[in-house]
N, C-alpha and C positions, 0 to 999 in steps of 0.2 A: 569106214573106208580104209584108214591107216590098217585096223586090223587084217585089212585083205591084203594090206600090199599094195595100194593101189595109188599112181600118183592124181590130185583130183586136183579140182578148186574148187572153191563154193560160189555159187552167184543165187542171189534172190530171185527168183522168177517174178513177172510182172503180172502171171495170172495171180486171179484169188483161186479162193476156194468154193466156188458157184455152182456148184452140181447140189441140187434138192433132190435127185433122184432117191427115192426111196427105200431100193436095196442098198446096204453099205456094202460088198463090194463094189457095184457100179459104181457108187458116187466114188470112193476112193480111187478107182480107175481113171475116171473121169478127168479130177481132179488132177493124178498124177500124170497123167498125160499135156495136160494144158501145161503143166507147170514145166515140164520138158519141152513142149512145143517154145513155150514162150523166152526163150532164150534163144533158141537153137540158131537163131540167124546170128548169133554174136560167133559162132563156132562151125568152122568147116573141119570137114572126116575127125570127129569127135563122136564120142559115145556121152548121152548125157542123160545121167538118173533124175527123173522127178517122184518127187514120195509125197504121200498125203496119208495121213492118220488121222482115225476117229474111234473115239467111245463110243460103243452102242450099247443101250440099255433098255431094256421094253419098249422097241421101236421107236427112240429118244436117241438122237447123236450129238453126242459132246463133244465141242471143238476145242479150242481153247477160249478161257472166260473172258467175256470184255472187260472183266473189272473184278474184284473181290468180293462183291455181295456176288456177283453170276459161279466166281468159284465155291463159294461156302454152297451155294445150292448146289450144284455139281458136288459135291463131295457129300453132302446130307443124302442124294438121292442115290448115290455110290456105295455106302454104309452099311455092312452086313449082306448085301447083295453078289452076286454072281453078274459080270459083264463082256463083253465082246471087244478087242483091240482088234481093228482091221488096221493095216497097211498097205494102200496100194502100190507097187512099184512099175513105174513106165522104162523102158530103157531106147533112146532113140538113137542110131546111126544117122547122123545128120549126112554121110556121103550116097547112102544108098535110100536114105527116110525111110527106111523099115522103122517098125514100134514092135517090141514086143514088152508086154504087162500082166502081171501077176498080182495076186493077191494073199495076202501072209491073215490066218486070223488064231489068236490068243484067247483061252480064257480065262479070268481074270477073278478070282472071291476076294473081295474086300472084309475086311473084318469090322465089327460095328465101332463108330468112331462117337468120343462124344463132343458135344459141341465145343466144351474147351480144349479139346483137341486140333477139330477146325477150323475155329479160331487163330489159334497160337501158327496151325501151319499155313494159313493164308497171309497172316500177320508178316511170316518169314521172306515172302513175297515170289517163293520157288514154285507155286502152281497157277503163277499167270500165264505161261509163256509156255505152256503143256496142255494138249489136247486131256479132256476128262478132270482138268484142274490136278494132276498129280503127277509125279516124275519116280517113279522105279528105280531110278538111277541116283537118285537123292534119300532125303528127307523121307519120301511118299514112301520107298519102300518098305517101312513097318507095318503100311497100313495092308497090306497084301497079308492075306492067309495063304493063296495058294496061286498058283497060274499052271496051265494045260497050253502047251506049245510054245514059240519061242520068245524069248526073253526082250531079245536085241529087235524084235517087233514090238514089243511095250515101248521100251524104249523110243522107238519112231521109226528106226531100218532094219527089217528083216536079214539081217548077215548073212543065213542060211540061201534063202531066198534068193537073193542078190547075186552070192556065190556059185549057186546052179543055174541063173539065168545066164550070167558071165561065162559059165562051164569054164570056172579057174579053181 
């Protein structure tokens, strides 16, 4: 957001992340929607982004792990494979309650990892707290061979995206 220029604050939303719907864009839609809904009465004539990201891998979506053994399996089943970063974005004018929502998607070759690899970067503790147990932005990005689309959607916010929705 600082990169756009834009003044923001953060708030937690109080949705989860509860969409099973089986297409990953809908669920990330879904998701990112709620997650702008569920503030929105803290903010009158405000604009408020909610984003939701997922790893999809052979109809398998990765969220973030509950725990270190859920991230070593995420990252074993990651390993040498080709995967999909979706990013939903909602954008809601809480004066006028328009929604408009998009969908960013990435993708993503991992190079094969071997388990002392896994190890050591679960050990570090940077892939709890990241959708698909890996961060781009860190540590994780070694493990990347290649990505197709945008970067700052691995990441977790589509910049681009964002950018043409805002039309700034």
């Amino acid at each position: 957001m600082e990169e756009l220029g834009l003044d923001f604050i953060v708030v937690e939303p109080s949705s989860d992340e509860s969409s099973d719907h089986p297409d990953p864009r809908i669920r990330v839609i879904t998701n990112a929607e709620a997650k702008a809904r569920s503030v929105s009465d803290q903010f009158s004539d405000s604009l408020i982004i909610g984003a939701d990201t997922i790893v999809f891998l052979d109809d398998l979506f990765f969220r973030k792990p509950v725990d270190s053994v859920d991230a070593k399996s995420m990252l074993e089943q990651l390993s040498g494979k080709n995967h999909q970063v979706y990013t939903g974005v909602a954008i809601l004018n809480t004066s006028t309650g328009e929604m408009l929502s998009k969908v960013s998607c990435t993708d993503v070759r991992f190079k094969r990892l071997s388990q002392e690899v896994i190890d050591a970067y679960v050990a570090s503790g940077e892939p709890l707290d990241k959708a698909g147990a890996y961060g781009i932005q860190g540590d994780g990005r070694v493990f990347i061979a290649d990505i197709v689309g945008s970067y700052s959607n691995v990441v977790g916010l589509p910049l681009e995206l964002l950018r043409e929705m805002l039309q700034i």
